[in-house]
KEBA-861716 format. One record per atom (N, C-alpha, C): x, y, z. Coordinates in steps of 0.001 Angstrom, whole numbers, padded with zeros to 6 digits, always signed. Each point is the difference from the previous one (the first is absolute). Last residue first. Example, Ala and Ser with C-alpha at 12.3 -4.5 7.8 and 13.67 -1.06 7.14 Angstrom:
2
+012850-002250+007080+000820+001190+000060-000770+001090+000730+000290-005720-000070-000890+001190+000000+000900+001200+000000
END
This chain:
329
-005565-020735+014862-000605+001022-001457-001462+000725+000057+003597-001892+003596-001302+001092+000171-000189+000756-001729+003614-003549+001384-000919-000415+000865-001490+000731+000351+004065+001147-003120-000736-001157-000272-001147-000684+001088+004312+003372-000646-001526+000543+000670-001191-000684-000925+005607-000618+001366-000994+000377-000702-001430+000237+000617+005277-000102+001322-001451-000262+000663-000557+000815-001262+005021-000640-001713-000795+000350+000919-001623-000154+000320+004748-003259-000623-001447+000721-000966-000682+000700+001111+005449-000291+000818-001685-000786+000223-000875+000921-000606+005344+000200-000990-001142+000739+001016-000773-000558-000428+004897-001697-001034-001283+000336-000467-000909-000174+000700+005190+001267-000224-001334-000292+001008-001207-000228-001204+005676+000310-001600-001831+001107+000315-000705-001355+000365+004643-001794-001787-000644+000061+001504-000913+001063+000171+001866-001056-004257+001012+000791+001319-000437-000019+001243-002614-002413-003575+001269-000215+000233+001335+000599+000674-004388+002208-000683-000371-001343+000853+001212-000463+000060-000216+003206-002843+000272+000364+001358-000300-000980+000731-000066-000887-004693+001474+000722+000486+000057+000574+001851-004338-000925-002378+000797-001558+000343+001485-000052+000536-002604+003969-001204-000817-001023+001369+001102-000881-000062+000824+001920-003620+000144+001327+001253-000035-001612+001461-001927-001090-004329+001331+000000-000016+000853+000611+001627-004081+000600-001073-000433-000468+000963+001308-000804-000195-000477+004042-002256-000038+000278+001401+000065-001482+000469-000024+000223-004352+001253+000011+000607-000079+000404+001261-004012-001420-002328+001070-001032+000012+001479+000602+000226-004520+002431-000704+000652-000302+001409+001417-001060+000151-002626+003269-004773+000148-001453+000550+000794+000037+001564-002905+004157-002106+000801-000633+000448+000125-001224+000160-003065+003500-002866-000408-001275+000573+002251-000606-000033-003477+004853-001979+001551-000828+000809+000079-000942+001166-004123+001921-002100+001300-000217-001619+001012-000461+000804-003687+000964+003030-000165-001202-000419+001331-000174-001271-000757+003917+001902+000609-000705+000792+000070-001296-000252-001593+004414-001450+000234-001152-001028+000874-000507+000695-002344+003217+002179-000800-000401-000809+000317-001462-001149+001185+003086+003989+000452-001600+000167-000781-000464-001371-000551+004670+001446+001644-000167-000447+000178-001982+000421-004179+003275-001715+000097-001018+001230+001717-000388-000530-002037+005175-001365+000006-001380+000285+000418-001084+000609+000307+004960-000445+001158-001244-000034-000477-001256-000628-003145+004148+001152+001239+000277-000539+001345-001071-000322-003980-001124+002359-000281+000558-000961+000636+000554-001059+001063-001459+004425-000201-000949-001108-000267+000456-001296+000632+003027+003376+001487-000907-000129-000944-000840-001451-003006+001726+002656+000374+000889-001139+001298-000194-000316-002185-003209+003074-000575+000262-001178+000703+000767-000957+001549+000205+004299+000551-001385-000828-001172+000022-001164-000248+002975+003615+000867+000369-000860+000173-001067-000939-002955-000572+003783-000381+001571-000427+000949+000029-001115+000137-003925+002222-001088-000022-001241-000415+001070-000284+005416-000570+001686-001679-000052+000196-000737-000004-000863+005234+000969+001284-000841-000701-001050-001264-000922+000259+003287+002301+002714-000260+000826-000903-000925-000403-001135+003098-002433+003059-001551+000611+000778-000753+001545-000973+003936-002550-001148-000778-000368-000389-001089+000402+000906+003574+002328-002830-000687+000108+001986-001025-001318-000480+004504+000676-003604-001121-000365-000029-000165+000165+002195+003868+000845-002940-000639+001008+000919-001747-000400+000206+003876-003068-001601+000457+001373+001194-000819+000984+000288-001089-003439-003356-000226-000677+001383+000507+001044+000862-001251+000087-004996-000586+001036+001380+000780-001006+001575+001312-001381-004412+000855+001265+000293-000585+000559+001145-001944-003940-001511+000993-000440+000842+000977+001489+000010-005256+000365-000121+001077-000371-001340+000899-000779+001192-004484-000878+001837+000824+001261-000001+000428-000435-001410-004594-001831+002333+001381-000132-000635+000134+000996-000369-002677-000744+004386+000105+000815-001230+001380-000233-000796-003852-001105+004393+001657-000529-000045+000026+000239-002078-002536+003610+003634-000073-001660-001233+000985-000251-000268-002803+002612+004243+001098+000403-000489-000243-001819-001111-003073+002403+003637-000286-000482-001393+001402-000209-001178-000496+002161+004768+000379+000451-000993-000512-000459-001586-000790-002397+004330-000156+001157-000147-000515+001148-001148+001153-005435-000289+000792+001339+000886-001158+001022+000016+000827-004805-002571-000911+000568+001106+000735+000647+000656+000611-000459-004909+000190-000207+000754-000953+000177+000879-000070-000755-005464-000167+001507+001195+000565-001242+001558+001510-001344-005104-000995-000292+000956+000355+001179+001118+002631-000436-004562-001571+001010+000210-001025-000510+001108+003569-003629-000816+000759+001311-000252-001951+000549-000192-000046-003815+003767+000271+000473-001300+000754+001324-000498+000533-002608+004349-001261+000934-000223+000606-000191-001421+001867-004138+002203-000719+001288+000353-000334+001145-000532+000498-006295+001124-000176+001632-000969+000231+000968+000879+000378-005670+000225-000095+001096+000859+000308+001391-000564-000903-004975-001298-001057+000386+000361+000651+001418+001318+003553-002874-001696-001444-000192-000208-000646+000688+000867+004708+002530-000449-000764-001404+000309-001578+000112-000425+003404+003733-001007-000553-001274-000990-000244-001291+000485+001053+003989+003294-001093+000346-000908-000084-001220-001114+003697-000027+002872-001305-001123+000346-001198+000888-000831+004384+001807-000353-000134-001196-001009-001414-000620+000155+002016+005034+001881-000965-000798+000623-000651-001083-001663+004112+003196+002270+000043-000223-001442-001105-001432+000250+000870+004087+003273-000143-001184-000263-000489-000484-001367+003131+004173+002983-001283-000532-001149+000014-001133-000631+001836+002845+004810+000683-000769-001258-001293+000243-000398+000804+001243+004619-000078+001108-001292+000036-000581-001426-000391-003172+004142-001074+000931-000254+000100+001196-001020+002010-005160-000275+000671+001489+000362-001109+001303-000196-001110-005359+001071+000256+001006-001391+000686+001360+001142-002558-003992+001889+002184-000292+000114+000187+001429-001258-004641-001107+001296+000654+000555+001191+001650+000319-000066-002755-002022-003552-000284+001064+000088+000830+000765+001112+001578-004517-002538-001029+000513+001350+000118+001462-000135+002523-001559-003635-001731-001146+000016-000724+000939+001070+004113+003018-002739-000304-001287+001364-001760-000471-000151+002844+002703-003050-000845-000779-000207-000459-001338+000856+001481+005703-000970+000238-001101+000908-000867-001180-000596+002785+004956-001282-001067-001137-000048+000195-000931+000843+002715+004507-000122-001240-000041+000055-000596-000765-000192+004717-000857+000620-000605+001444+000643-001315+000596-000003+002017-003199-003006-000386-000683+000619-000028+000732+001724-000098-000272-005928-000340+000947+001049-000039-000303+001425+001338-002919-003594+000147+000970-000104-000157+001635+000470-001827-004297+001318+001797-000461+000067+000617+001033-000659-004475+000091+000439+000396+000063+001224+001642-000172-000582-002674-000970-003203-000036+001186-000107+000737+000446+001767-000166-004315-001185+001052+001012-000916-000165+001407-000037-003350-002995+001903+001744-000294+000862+000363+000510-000960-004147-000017-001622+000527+000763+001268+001421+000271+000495-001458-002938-003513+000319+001579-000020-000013+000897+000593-000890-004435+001391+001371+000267-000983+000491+001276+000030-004070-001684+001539+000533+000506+000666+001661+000075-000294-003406-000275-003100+000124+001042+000388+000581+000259+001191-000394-004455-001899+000713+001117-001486-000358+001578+001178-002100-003648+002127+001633-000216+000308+000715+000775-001142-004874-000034-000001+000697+001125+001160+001379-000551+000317-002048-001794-003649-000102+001585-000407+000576+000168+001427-000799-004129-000089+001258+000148-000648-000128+001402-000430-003399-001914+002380+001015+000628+000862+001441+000205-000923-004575-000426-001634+000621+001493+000966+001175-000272+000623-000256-002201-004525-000777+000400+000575+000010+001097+001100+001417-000581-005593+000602+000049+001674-001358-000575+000910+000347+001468-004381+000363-000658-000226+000439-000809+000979-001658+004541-002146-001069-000970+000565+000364-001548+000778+003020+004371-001678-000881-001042-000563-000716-000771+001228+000777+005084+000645+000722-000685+000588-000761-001295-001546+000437+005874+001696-001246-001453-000423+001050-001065-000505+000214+004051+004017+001129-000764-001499-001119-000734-000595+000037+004101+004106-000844-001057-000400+000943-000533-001596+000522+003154+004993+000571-000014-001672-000745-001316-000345-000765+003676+004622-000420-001175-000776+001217+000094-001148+000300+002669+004963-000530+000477-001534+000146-001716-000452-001550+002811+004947+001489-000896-000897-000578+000075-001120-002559+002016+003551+001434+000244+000327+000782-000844-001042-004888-000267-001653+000437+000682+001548+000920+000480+000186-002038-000937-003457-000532+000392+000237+000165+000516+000904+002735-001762-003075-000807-000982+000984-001008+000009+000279+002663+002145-004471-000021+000448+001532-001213-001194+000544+002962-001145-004570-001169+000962+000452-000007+000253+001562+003274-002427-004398-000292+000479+000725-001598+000867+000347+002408-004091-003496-000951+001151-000079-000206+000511+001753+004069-002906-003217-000709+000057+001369-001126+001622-000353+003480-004240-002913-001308+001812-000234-000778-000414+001501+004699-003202-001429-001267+001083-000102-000930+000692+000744+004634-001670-000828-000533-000146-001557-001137+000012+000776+003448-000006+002548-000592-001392-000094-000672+000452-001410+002178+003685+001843+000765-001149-000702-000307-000933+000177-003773+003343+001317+001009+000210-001133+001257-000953-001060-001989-000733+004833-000963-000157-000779+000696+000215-001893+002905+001616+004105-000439-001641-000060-001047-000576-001238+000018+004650+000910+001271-000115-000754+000503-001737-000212-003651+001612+002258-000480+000306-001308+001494-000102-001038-000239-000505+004779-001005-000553-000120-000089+000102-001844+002017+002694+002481+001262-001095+000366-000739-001037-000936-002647+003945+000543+001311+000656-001077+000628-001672+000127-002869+000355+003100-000751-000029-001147+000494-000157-001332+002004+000765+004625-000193-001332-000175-000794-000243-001476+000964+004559+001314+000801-000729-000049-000016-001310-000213-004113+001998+001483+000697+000526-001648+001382-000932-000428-002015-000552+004578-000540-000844-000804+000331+000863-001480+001708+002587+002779+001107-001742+000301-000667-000866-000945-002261+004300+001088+001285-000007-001128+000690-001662-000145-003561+000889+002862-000378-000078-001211+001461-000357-000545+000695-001068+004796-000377+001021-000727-000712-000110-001386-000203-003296+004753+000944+000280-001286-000625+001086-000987-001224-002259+004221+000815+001379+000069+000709+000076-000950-003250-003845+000639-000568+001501+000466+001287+001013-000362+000781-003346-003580-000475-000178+001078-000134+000934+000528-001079-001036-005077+001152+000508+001166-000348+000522+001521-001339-002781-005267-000135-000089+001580+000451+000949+000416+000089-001409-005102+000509+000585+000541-000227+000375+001492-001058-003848-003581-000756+000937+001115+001270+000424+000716-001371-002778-004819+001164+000363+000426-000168+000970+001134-002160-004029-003508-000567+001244+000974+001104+000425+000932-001676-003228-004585+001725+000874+000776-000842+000930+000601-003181-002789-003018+000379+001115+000124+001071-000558+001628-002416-002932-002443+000277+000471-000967+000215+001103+000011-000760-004836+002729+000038+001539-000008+000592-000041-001043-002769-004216+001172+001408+000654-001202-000055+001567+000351-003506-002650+001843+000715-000685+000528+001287+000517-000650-004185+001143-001689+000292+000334+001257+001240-000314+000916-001783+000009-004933+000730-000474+000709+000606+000123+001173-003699+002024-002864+000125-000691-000864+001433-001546+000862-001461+004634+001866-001094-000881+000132+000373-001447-000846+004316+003011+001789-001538-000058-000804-000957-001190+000551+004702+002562+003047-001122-001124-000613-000622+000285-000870+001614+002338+003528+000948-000081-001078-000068-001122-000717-003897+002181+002996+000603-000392+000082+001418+000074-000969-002639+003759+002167-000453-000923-001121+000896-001134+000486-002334+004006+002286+001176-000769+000303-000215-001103-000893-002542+005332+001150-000148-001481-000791+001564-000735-000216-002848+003841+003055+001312-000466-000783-000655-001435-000376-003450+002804+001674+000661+000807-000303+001170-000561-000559-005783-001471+000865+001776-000403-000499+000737+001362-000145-004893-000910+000529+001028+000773+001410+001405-000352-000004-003617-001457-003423+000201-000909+001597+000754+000961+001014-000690+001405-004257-001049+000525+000556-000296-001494+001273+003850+000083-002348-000666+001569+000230-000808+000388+000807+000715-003627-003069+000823-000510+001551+000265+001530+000901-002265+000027-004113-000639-000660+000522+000949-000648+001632+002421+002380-003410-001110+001274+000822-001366-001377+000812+003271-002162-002556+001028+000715+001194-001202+001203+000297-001473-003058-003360+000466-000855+001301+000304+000469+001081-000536+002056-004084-001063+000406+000563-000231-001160+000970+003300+000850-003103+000215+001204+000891-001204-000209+000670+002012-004182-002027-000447+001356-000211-000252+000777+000952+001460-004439+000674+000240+000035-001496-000282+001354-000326+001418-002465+005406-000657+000634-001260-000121-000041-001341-000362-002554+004427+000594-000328-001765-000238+000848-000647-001131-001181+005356-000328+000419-001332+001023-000122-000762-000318-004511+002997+000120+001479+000436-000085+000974-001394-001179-004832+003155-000565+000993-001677+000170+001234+000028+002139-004484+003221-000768+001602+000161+000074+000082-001645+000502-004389+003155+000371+000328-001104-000590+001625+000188+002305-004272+002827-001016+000574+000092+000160+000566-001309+002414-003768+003028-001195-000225-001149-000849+001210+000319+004295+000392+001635-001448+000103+000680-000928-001018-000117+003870+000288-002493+000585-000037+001185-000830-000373+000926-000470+001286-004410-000404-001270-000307+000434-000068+002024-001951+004210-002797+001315-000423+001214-000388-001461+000326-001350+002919-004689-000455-000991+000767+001105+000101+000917-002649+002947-003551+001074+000276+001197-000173-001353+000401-002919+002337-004010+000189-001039+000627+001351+000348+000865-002774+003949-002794+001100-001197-000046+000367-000648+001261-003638+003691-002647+000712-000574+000867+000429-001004-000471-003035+004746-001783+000734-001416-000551+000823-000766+001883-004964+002824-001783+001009+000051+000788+001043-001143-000311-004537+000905-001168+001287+000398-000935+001343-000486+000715-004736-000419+002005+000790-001210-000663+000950+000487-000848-000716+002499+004449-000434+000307-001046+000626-001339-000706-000156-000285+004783+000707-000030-000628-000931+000313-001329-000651-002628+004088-001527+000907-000506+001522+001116-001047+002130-002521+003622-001146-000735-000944-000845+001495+000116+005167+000762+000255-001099-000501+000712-000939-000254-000667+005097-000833-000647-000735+000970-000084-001030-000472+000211+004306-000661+002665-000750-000479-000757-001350+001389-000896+004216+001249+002538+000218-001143-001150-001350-000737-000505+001284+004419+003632-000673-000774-000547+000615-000653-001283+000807+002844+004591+000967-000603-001201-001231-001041-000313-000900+004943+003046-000424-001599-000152+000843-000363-001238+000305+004264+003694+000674-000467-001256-000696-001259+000009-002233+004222+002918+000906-001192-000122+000277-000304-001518-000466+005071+000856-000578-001114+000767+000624-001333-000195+001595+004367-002042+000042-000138+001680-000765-001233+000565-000005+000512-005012+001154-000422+000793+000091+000635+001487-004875-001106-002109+001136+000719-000405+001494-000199+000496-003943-002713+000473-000166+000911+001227+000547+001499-000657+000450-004512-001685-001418+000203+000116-000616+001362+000241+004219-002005-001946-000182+001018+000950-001085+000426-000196+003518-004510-001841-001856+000751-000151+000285+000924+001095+003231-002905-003261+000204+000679+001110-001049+000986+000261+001080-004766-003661-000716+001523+000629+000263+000576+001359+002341-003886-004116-000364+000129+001502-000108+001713+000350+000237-003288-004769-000037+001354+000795-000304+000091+001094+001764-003450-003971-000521+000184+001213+000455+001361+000213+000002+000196-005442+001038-000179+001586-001279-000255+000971-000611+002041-004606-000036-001685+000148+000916-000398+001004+000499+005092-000058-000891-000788-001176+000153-001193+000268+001849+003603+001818-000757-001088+001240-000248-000809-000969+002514+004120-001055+000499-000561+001036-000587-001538+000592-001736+002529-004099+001100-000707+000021+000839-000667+001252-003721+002787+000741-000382-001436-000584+001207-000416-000378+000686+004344+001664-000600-001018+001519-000435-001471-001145+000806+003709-002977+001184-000348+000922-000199-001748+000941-003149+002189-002794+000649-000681-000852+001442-000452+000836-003486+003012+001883-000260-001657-000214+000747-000352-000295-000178+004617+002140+001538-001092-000314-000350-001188-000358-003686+002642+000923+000993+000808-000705+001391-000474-000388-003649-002206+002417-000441+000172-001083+001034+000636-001075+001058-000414+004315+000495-001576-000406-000798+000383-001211-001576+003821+002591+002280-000396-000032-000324-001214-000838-003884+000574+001267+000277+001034-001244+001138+000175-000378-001528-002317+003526-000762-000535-001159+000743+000828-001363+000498+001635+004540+000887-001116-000368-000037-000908-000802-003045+003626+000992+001627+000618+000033+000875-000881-000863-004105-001589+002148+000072+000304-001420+000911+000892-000768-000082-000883+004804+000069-001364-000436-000461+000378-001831+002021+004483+002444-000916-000712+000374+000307-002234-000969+003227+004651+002165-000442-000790-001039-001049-001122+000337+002706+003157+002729-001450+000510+000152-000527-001047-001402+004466+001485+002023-000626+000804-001264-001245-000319-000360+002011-003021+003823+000965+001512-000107-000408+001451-001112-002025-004585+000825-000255+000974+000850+000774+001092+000136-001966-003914-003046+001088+000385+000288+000170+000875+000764-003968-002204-001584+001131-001095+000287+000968+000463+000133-005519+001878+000625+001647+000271-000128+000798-001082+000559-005263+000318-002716+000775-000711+001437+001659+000669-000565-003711+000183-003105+000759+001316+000566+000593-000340+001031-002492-003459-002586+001399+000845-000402+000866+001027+000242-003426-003732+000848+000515+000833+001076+001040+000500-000889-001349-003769-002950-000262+000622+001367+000512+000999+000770-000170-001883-005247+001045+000456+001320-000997+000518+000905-000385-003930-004611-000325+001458+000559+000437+000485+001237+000866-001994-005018+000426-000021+001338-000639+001011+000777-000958-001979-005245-000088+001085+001341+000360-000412+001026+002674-000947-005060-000530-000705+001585-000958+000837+000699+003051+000589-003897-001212-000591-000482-001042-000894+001123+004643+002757+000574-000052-001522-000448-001075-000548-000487-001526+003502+003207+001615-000524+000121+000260-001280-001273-003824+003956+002422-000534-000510-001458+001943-000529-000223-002739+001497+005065+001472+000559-000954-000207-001184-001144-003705+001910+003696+000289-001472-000787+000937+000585-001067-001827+001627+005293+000625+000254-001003+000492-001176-000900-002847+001117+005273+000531-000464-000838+000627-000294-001363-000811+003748+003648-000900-000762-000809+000672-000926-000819+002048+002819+004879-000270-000147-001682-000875-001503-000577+000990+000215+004956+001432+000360-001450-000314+000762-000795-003482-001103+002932+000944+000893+000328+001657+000216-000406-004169-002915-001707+000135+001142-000420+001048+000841+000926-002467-003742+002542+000241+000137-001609-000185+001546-000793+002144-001348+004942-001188+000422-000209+000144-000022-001818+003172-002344+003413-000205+001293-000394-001341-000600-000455+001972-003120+004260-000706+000317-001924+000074+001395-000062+002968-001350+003886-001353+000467-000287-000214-000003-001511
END
């Protein structure tokens, strides 16, 4: 049933970046556990700009819309739609597979991400990509997984296995919470690779981190064959064209919970269901964006894929590219 105009709230023009954006239905509730309205959520990503933009800046961004709020349906949008403010920046996508192409946003300012806001965007899934070379990741995406019956703590443990691997390669992993049940580490990486030579350097580092822990990781391919209490040291995050939530992107839960960079001392006692768009502002505020100079430590991959080549010659499997999602830009 259409609502009735005005039974949100009056429409509202937030002054972003030298932008008016203006927000519809702002009193519509997108979270249902505390009642946060769709301008609630204008006001989170306003309050953590400097965060949520470093996370997306000149990256494909694939949107996660809740027209409805998060009890209603989820739409994955990539293209952006005609009639689009002309500020608006985008970037070309081509799946030559298809012959198809999507224009997906790009952010550059804070007033891309409240305009994807006011589409009913709640996560934003960047790519590990720039605009400038789509085809060259320039970020190590490292996904801590853990399967239905695996405890937090285990994904800690694996975090610790994870950072001590990272450590004697010489570098700088920036941890944060998922949003959900597992925790992220992100590396910025040279440019120098494409995807799949980024996801044969991470399933490297997988297998070592398993070969050191090997009571809690798994880096089986089939989902069905994983050891349901283990944690999946998940490499296929650096395939083409497959993301997930940014560091300061709100989730679809409930709760409104944000996948939130930590220190690497908080990992033992970091809840991440604790970290919402009710609390994660005043974190920021006080901390600031702890990925802020993520860009100063730029890892070369050339000994992980050293790694690769050392395990191929012992005989490691190499697991099939996983199903992309080229057939529905």
């Amino acid at each position: 049933m259409a609502s009735r105009k005005g039974e949100f709230g009056d429409p509202v023009i937030l002054d972003v970046a030298g932008h008016e954006v203006k927000l519809s239905s702002p009193e519509r509730v997108y979270f249902s556990d505390r009642g946060e309205t769709k301008l609630d959520l204008a006001n989170y990503y306003i309050a953590v700009g400097d965060g949520i933009l470093n996370a997306l800046r000149e990256r494909p961004t694939m949107l996660h819309r809740f027209p409805d709020g998060v009890d209603g349906k989820k739409v994955h949008q990539k293209r952006v739609p005609r009639g689009a403010p002309p500020w608006l920046e985008t970037v070309r996508l081509h799946f030559p597979r298809y012959g198809l192409h999507a224009d997906e946003l790009c952010p550059t300012d804070l007033a891309h991400i409240i305009w994807a806001v006011q589409m009913s965007t709640v996560e934003f899934h960047p790519w590990n990509s720039r605009r400038a070379d789509t085809e060259q990741p320039d970020e190590w995406r490292i996904d801590l997984d853990p399967m239905p019956d695996a405890p937090f703590d285990r994904v800690r443990r694996v975090a610790h296995v994870a950072h001590e691997v990272l450590d004697e390669l010489g570098a700088t992993g920036f941890p944060k919470t998922s949003g959900g049940h597992g925790l992220h580490v992100y590396v910025r990486i040279k440019p120098d690779h494409g995807f799949q030579e980024v996801r044969r350097a991470a399933l490297a580092f997988a297998r070592e981190v398993e070969r050191r822990a090997p009571e809690d990781v798994t880096t089986t391919w089939w989902r069905k064959d994983r050891d349901p209490e283990a944690v999946f040291v998940d490499y296929n995050q650096n395939a083409r064209d497959h993301t997930i939530a940014s560091a300061y992107s709100v989730r679809g839960t409930t709760s409104g919970t944000v996948s939130t960079p930590i220190r690497w001392d908080e990992v033992d006692d970091v809840e991440p269901q604790e970290c919402t768009i009710a609390t994660v502002p005043k974190r920021f505020a006080e901390l600031g964006d702890l990925h802020a100079d993520i860009d100063k430590h730029v890892f070369d991959i050339a000994p992980l894929l050293e790694w690769a080549d050392r395990d191929e010659r012992e005989g490691a499997e190499t697991p099939p590219e996983p199903e992309d999602d080229e057939a529905k830009p």
